[in-house]
VEXROBA-739475 format. One record per atom (N, C-alpha, C): residue number from 1; residue in three letters; atom name; z, y, x. Coordinates in steps of 0.001 Angstrom, whole numbers, plus 524288, in hexadecimal, padded with zeros to 5 digits. Example, Ala and Ser with C-alpha at 12.3 -4.5 7.8 and 13.67 -1.06 7.14 Angstrom:
<atoms>
pos = 1, code = Ala, site = N, Z = 81E78, Y = 7E9C6, X = 83386
pos = 1, code = Ala, site = CA, Z = 81E78, Y = 7EE6C, X = 8300C
pos = 1, code = Ala, site = C, Z = 81E78, Y = 7F31C, X = 83390
pos = 2, code = Ser, site = N, Z = 81BA8, Y = 7F736, X = 83232
pos = 2, code = Ser, site = CA, Z = 81BE4, Y = 7FBDC, X = 83566
pos = 2, code = Ser, site = C, Z = 81EBE, Y = 8001E, X = 83264
</atoms>
This chain:
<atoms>
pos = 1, code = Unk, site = N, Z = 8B200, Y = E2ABA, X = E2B33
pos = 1, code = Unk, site = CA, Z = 8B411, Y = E2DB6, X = E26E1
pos = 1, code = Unk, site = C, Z = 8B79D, Y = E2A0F, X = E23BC
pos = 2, code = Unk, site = N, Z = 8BC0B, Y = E2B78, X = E20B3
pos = 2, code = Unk, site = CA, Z = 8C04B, Y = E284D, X = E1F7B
pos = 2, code = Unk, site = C, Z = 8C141, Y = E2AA3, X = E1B2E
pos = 3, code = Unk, site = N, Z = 8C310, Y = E2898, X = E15CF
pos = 3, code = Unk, site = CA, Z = 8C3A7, Y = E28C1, X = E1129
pos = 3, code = Unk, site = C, Z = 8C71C, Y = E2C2B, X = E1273
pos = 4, code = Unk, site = N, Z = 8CBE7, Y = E2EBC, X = E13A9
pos = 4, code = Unk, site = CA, Z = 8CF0E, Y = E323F, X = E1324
pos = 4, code = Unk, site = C, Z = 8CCC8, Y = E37BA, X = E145D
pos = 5, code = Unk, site = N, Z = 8C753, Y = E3768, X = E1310
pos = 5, code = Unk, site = CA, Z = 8C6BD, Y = E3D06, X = E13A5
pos = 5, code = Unk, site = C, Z = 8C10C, Y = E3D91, X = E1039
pos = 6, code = Unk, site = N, Z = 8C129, Y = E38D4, X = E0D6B
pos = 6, code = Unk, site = CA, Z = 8BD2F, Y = E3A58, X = E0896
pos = 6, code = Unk, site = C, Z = 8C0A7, Y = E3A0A, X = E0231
pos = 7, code = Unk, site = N, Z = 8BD1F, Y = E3CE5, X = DFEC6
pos = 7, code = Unk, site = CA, Z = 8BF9A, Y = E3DC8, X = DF9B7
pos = 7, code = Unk, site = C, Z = 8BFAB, Y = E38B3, X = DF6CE
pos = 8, code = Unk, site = N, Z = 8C25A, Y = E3735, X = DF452
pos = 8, code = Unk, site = CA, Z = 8C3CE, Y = E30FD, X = DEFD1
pos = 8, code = Unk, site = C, Z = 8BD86, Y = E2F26, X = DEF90
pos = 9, code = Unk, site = N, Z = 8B9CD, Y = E31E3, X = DEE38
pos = 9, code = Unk, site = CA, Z = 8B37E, Y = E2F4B, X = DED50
pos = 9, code = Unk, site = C, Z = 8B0A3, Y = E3023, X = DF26C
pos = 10, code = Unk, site = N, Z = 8B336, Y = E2ED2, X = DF86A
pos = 10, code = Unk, site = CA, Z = 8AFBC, Y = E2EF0, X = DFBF4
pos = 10, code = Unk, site = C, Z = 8AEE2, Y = E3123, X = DFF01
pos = 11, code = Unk, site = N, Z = 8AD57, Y = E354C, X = DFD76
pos = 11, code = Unk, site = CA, Z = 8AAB4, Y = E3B52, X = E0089
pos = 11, code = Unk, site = C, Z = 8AEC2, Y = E3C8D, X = E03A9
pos = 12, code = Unk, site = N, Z = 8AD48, Y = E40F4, X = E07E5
pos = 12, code = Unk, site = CA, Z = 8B16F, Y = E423A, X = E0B5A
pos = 12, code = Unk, site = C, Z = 8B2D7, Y = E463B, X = E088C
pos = 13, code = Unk, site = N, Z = 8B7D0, Y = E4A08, X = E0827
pos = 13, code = Unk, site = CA, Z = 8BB80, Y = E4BFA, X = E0619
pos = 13, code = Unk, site = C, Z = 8B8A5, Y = E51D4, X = E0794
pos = 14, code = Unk, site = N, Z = 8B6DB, Y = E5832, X = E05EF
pos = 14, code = Unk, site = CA, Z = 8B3D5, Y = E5B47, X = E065F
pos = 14, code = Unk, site = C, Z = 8B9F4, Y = E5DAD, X = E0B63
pos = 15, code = Unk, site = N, Z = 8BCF4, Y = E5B39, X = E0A8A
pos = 15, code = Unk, site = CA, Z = 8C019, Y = E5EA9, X = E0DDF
pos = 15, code = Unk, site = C, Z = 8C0B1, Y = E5D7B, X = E147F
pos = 16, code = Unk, site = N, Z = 8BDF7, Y = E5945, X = E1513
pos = 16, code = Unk, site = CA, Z = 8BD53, Y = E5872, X = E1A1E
pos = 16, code = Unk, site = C, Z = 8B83A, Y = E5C08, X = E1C45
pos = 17, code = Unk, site = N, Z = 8B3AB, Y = E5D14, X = E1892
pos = 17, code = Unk, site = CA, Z = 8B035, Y = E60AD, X = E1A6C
pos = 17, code = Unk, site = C, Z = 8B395, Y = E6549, X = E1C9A
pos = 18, code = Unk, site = N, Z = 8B89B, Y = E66EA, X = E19DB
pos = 18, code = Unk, site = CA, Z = 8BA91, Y = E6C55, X = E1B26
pos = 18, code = Unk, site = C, Z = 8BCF7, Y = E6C49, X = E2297
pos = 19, code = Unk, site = N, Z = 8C09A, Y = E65ED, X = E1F20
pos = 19, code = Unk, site = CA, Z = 8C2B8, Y = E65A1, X = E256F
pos = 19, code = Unk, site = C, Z = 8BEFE, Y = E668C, X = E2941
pos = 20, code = Unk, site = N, Z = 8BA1C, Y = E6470, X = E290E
pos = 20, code = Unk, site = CA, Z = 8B5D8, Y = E61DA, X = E2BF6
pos = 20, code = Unk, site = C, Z = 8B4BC, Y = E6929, X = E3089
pos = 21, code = Unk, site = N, Z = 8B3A6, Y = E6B2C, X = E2C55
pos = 21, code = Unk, site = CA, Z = 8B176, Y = E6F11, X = E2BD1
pos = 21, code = Unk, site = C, Z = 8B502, Y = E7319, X = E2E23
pos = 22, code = Unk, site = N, Z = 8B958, Y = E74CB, X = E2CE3
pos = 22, code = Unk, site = CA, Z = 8BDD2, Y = E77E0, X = E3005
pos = 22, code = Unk, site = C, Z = 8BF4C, Y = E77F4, X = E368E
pos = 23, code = Unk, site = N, Z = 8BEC9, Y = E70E0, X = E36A1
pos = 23, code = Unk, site = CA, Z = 8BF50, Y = E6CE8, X = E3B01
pos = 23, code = Unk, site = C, Z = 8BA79, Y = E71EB, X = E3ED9
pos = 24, code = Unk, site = N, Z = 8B760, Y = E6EC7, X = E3D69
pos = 24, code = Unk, site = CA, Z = 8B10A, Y = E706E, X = E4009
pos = 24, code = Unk, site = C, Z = 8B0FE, Y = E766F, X = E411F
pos = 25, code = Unk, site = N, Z = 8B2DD, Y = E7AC7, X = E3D75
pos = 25, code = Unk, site = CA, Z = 8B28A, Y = E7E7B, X = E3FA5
pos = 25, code = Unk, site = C, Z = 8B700, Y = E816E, X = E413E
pos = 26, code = Unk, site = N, Z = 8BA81, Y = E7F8D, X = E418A
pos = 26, code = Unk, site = CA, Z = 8C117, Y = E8168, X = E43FC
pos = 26, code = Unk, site = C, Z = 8BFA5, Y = E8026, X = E4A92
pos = 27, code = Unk, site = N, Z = 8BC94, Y = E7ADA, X = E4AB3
pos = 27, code = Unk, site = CA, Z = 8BBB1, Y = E7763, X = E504A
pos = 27, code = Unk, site = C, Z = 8B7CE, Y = E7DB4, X = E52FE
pos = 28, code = Unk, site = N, Z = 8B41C, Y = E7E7A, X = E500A
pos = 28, code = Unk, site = CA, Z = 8AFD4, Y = E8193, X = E52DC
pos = 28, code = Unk, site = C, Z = 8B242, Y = E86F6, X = E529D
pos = 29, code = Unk, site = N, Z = 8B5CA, Y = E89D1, X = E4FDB
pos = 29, code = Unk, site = CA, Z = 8B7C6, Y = E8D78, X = E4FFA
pos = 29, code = Unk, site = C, Z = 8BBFD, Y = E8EA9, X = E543C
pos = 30, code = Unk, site = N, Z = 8BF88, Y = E8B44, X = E53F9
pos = 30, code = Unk, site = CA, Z = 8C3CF, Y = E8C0F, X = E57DC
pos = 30, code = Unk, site = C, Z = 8BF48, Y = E8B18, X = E5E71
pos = 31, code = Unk, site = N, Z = 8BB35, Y = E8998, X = E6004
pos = 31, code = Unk, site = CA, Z = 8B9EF, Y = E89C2, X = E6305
pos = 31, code = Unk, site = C, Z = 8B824, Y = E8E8C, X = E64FA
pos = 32, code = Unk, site = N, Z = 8B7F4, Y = E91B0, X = E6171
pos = 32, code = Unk, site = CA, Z = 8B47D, Y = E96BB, X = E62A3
pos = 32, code = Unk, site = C, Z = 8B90A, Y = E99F2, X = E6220
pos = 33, code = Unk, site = N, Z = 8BFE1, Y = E9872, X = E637C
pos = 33, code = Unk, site = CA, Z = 8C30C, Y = E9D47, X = E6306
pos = 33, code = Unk, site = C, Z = 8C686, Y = E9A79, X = E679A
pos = 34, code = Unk, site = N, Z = 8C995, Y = E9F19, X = E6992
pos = 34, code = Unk, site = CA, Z = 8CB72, Y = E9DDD, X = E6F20
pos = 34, code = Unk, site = C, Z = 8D0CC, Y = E9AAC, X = E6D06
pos = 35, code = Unk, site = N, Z = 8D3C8, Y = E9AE0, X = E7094
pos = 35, code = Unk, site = CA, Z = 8D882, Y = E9861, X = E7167
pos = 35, code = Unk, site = C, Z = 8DD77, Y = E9B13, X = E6D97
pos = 36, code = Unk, site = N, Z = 8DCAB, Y = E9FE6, X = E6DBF
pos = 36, code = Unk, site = CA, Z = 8E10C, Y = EA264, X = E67EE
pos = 36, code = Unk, site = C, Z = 8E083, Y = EA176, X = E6420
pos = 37, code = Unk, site = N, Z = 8DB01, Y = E9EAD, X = E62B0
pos = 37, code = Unk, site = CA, Z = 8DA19, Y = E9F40, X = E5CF4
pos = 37, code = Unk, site = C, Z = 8D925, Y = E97E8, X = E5A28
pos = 38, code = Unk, site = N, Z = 8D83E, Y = E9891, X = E553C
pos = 38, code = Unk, site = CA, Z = 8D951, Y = E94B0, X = E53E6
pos = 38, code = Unk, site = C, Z = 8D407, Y = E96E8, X = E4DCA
pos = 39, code = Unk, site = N, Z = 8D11C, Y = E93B3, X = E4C9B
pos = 39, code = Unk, site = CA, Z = 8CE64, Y = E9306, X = E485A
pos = 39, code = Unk, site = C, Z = 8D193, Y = E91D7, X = E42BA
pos = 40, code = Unk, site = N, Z = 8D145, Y = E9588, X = E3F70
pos = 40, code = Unk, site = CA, Z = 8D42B, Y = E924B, X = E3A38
pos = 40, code = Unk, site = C, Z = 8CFCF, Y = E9290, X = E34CB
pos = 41, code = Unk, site = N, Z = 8CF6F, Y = E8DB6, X = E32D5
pos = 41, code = Unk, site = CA, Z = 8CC7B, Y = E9016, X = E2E03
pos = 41, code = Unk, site = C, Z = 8CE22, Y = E93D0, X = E2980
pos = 42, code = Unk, site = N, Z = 8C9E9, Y = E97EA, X = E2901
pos = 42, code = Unk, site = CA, Z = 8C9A8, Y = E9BC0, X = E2453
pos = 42, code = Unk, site = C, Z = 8C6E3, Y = E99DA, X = E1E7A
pos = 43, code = Unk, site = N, Z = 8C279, Y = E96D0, X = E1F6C
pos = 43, code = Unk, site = CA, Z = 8C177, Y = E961E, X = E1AF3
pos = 43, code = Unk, site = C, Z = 8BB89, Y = E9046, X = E1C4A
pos = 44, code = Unk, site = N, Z = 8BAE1, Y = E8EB8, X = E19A0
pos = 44, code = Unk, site = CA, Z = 8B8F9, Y = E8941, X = E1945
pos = 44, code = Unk, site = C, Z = 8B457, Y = E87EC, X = E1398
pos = 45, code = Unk, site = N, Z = 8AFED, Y = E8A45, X = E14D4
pos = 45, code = Unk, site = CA, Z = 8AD20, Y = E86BD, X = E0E37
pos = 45, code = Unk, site = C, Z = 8A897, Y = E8326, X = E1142
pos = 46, code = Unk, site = N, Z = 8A96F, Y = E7E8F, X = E0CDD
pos = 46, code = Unk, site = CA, Z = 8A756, Y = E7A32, X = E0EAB
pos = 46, code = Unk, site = C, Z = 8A418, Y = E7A90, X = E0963
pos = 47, code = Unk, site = N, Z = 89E7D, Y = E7621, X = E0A7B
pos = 47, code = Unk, site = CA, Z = 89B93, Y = E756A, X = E0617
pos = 47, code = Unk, site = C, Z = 89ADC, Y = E6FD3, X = E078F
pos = 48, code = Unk, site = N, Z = 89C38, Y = E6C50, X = E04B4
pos = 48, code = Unk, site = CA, Z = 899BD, Y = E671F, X = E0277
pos = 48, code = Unk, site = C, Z = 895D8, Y = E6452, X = E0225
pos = 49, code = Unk, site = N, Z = 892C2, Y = E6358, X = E078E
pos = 49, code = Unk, site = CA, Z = 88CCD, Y = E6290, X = E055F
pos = 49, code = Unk, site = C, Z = 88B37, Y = E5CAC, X = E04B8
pos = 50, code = Unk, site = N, Z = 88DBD, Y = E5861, X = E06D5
pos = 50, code = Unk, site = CA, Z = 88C83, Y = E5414, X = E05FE
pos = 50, code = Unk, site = C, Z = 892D5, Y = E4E76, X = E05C6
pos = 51, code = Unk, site = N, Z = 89293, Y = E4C53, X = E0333
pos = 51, code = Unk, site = CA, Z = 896D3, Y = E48A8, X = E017C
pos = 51, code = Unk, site = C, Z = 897BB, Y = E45D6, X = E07A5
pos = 52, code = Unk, site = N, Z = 89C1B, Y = E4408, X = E0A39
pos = 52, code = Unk, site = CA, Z = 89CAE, Y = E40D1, X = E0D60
pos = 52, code = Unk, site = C, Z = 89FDD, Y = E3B94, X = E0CE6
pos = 53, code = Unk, site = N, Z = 89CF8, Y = E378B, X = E0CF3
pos = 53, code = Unk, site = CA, Z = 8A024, Y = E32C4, X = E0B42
pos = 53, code = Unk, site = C, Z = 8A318, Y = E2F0F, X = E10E1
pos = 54, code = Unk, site = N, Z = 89E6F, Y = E2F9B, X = E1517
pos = 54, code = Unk, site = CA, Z = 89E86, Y = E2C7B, X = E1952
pos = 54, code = Unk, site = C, Z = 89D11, Y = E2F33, X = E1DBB
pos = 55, code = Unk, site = N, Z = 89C50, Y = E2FE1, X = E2407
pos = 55, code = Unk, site = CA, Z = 89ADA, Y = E3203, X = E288A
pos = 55, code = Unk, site = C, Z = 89F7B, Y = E3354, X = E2B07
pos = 56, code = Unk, site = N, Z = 89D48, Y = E353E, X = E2F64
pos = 56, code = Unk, site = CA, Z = 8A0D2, Y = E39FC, X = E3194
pos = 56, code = Unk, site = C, Z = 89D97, Y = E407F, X = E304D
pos = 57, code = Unk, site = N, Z = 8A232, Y = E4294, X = E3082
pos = 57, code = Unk, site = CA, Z = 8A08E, Y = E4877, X = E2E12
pos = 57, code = Unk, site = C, Z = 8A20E, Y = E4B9E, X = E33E1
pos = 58, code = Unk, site = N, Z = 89DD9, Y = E4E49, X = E3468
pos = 58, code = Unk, site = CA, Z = 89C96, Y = E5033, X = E38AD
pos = 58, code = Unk, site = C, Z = 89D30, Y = E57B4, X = E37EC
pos = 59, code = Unk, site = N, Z = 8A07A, Y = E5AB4, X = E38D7
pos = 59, code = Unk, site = CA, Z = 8A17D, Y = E60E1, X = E3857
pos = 59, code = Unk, site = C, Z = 89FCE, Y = E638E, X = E3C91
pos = 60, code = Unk, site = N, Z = 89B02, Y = E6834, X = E3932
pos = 60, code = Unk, site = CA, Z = 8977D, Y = E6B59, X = E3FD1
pos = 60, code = Unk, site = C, Z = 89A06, Y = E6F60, X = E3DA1
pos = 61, code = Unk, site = N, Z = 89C4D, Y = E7361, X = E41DC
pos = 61, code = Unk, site = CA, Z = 89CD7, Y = E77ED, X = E4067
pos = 61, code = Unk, site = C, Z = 89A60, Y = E7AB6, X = E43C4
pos = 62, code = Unk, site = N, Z = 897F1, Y = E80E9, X = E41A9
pos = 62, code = Unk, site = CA, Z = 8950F, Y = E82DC, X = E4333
pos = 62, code = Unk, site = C, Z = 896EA, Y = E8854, X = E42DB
pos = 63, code = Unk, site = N, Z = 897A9, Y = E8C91, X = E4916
pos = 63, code = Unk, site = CA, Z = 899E9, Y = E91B7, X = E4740
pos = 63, code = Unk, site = C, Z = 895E9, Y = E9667, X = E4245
pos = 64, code = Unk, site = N, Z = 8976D, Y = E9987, X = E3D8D
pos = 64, code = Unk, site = CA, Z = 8962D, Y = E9C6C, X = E3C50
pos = 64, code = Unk, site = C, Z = 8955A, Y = EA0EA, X = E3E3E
pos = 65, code = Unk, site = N, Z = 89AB2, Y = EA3DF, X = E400A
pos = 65, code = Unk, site = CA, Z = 89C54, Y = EA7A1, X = E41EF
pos = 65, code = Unk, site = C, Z = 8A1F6, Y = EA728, X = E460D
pos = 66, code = Unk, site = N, Z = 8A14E, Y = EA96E, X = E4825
pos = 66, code = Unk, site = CA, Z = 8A6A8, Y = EA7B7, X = E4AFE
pos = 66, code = Unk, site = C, Z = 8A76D, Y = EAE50, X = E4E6E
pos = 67, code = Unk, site = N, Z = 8AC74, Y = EAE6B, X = E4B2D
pos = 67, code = Unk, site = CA, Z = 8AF65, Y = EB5BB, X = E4C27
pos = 67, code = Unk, site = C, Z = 8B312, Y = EB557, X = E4FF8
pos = 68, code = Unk, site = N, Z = 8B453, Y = EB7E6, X = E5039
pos = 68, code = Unk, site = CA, Z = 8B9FF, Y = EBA5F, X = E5389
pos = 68, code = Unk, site = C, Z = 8BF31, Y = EB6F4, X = E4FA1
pos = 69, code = Unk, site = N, Z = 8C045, Y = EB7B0, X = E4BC9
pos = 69, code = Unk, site = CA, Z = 8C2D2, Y = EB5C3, X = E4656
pos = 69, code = Unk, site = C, Z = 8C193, Y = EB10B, X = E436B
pos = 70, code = Unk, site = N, Z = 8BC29, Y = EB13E, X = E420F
pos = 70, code = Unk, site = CA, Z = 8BA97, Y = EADD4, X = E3E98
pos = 70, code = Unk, site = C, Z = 8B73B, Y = EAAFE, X = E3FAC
pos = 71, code = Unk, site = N, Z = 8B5CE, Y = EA583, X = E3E67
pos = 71, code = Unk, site = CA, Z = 8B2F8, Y = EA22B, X = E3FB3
pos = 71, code = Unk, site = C, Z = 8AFCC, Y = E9FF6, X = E3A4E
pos = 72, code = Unk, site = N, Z = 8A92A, Y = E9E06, X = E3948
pos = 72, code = Unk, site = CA, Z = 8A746, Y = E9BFF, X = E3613
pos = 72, code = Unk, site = C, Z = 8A5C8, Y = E98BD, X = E387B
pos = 73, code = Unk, site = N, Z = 8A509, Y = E9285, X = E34C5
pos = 73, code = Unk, site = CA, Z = 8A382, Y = E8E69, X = E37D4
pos = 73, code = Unk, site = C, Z = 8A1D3, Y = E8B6D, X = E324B
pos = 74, code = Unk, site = N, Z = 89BEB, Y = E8BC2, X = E34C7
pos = 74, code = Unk, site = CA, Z = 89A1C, Y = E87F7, X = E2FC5
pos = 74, code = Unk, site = C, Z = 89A24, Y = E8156, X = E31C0
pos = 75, code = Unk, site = N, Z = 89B52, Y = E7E52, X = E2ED8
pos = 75, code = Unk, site = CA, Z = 89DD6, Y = E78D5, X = E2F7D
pos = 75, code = Unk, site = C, Z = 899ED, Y = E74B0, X = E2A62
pos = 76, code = Unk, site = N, Z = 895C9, Y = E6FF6, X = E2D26
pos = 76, code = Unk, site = CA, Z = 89534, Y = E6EB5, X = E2AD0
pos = 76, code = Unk, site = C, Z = 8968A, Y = E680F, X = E2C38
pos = 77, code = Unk, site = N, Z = 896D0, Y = E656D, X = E2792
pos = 77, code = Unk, site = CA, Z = 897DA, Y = E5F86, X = E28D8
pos = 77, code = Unk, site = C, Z = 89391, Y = E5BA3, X = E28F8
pos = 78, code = Unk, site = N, Z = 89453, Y = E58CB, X = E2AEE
pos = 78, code = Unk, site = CA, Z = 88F2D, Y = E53D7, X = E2966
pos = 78, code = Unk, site = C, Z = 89031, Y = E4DB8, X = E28E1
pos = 79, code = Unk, site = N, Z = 88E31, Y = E4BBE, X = E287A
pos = 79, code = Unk, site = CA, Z = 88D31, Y = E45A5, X = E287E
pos = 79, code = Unk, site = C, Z = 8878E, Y = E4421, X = E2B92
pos = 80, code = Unk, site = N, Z = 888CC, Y = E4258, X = E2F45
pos = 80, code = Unk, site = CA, Z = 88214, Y = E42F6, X = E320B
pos = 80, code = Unk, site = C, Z = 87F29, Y = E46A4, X = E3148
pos = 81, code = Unk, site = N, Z = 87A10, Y = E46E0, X = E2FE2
pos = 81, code = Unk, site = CA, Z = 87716, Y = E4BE7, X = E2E28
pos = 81, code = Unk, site = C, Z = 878F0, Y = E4F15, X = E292E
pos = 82, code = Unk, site = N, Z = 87ABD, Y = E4B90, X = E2750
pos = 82, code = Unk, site = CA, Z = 87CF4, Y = E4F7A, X = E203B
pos = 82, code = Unk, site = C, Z = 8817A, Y = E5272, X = E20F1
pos = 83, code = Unk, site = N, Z = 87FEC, Y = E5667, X = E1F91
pos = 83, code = Unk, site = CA, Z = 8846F, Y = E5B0D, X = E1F6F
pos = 83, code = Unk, site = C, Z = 888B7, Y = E5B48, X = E1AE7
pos = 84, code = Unk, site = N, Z = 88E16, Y = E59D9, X = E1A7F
pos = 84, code = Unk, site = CA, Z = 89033, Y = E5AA1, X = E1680
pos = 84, code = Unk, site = C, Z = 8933E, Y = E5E6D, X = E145F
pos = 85, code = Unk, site = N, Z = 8932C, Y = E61E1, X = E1784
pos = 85, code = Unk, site = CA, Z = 89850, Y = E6573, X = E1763
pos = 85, code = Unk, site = C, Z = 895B2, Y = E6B45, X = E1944
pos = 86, code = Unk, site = N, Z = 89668, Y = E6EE1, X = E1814
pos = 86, code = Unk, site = CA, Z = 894AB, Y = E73F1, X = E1AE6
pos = 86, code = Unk, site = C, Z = 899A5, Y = E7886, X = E1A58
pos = 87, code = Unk, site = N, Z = 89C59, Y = E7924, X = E1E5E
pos = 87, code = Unk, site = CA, Z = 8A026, Y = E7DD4, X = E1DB9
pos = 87, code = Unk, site = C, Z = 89F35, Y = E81DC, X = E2197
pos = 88, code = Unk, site = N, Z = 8A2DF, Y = E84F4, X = E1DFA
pos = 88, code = Unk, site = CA, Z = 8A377, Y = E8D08, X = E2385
pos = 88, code = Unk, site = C, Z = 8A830, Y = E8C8A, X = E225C
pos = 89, code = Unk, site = N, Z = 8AC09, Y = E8C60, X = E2685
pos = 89, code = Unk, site = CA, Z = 8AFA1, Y = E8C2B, X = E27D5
pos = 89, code = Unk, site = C, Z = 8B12C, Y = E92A2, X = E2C82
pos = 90, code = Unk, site = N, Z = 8B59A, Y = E959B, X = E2962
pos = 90, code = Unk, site = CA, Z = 8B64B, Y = E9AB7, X = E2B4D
pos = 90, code = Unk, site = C, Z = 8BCC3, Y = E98CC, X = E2F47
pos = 91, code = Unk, site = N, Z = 8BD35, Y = E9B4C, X = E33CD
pos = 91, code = Unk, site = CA, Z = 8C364, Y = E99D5, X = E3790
pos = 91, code = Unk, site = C, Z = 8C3A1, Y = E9E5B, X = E380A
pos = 92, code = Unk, site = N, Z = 8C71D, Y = EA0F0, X = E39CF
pos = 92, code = Unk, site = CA, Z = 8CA28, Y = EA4B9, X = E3C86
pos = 92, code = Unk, site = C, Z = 8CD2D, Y = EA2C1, X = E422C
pos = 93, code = Unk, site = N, Z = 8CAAC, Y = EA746, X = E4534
pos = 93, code = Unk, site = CA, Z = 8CF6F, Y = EA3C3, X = E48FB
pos = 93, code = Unk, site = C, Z = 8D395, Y = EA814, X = E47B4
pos = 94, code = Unk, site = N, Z = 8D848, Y = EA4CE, X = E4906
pos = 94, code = Unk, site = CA, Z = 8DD91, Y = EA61D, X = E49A5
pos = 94, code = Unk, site = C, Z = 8E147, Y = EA62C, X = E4DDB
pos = 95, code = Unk, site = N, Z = 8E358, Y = EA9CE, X = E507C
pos = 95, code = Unk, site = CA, Z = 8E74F, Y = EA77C, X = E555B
pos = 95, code = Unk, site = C, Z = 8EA8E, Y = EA23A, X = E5572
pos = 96, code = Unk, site = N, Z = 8EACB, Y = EA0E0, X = E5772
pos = 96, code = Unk, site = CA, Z = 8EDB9, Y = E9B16, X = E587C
pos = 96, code = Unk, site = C, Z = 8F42A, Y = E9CDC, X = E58E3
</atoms>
């Protein structure tokens, strides 16, 4: 982990949870749609659950629902056993 992606006092920046998190379920979404289509994010809430100063941060995503259209993917982060991050992340697929 490298200072350009934590905030002035340390911590990693809450916006890499998002990246983290989009990453993780765009990856598991576009797998579950054929070759015309393409995953895009609709909407993204993340919750904050623990500070990250040092590790590697590790993103599980896990399907909610998965439509014809729409995709839910709950996305959580960790640091070894500690969980820091918990998101639902909504895609659409879209034609390519």
């Amino acid at each position: 982990m490298t200072d350009s992606i934590k905030q002035p006092y340390g911590i990693v920046h809450g916006g890499i949870n998002a990246i983290l998190a989009e990453t993780a379920a765009s990856l598991g979404a576009n797998a579950n749609l054929d070759e015309a289509h393409a995953a895009v994010g609709v909407d993204i809430a993340i919750h904050h659950l623990a500070a990250v100063a040092e590790g590697t941060i590790v993103a599980t995503a896990t399907p909610v629902k998965i439509g014809r259209r729409l995709q839910v993917w709950e996305v959580t982060t960790a640091v070894a056993d500690s969980v820091t991050s918990f998101s639902t992340v909504t895609l659409m697929a879209q034609p390519k």
